[in-house]
N, C-alpha and C positions, 0 to 999 in steps of 0.2 A: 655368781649372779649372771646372767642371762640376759640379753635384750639390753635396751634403754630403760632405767629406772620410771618409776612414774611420776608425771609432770603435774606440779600444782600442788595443793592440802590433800590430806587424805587425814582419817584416824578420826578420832570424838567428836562429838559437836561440840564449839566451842560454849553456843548458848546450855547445854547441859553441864556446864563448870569443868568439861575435860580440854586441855589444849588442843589446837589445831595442831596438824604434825604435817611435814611438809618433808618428804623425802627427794634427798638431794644425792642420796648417793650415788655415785661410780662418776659425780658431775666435778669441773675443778671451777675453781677461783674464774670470774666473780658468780656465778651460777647458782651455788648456794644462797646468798645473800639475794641474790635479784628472786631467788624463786620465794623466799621467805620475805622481802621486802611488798610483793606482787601479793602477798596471802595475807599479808597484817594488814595493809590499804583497803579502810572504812571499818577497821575494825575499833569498836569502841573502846576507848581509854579502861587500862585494867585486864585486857583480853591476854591472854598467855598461846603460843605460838614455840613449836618445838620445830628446829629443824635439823633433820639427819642427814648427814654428811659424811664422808670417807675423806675430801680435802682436810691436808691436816690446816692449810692457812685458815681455814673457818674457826680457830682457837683463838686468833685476832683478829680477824675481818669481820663478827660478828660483833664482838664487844665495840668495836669503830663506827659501826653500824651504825648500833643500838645509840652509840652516846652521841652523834650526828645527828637523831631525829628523833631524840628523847624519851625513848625507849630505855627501861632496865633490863641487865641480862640477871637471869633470876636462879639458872645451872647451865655448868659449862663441864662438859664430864667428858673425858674417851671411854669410849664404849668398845666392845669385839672387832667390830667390825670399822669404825671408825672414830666419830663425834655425833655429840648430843649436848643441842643448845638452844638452850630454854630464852624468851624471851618474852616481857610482861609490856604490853603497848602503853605508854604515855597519855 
């Protein structure tokens, strides 16, 4: 990968029932989390919110997250290239 990753959501609309995706990777600790905490903010209870990541600490910084602001983590998978963690908004 090349460049700076891109900042912010990217991926499905969330209103069409696809998660927002939020790519975090080549980012470390706390980066991931702030970029995915920044992308679920006003989103309605029930919204699901995927963020990809290459930090391996986002396998428990995301679940500490999620249970701090009542959020459930919904998959938490290693992927090729990194992590992928799903998160369903409270």
């Amino acid at each position: 990968m090349t460049g700076a990753p891109p900042e912010g959501p990217g991926g499905p609309d969330p209103d069409a029932g696809g998660p927002l995706v939020v790519d975090a990777r080549g980012t470390r600790c706390p980066v991931p989390v702030l970029r995915l905490a920044r992308a679920v903010a006003g989103l309605p209870p029930g919204s699901l919110a995927t963020v990809l990541a290459t930090d391996p600490a986002v396998e428990h910084d995301v679940p500490a997250w999620a249970g701090m602001r009542g959020h459930a983590v919904v998959a938490l998978e290693r992927t090729g290239d990194g992590w992928s963690a799903t998160v369903r908004t409270g």
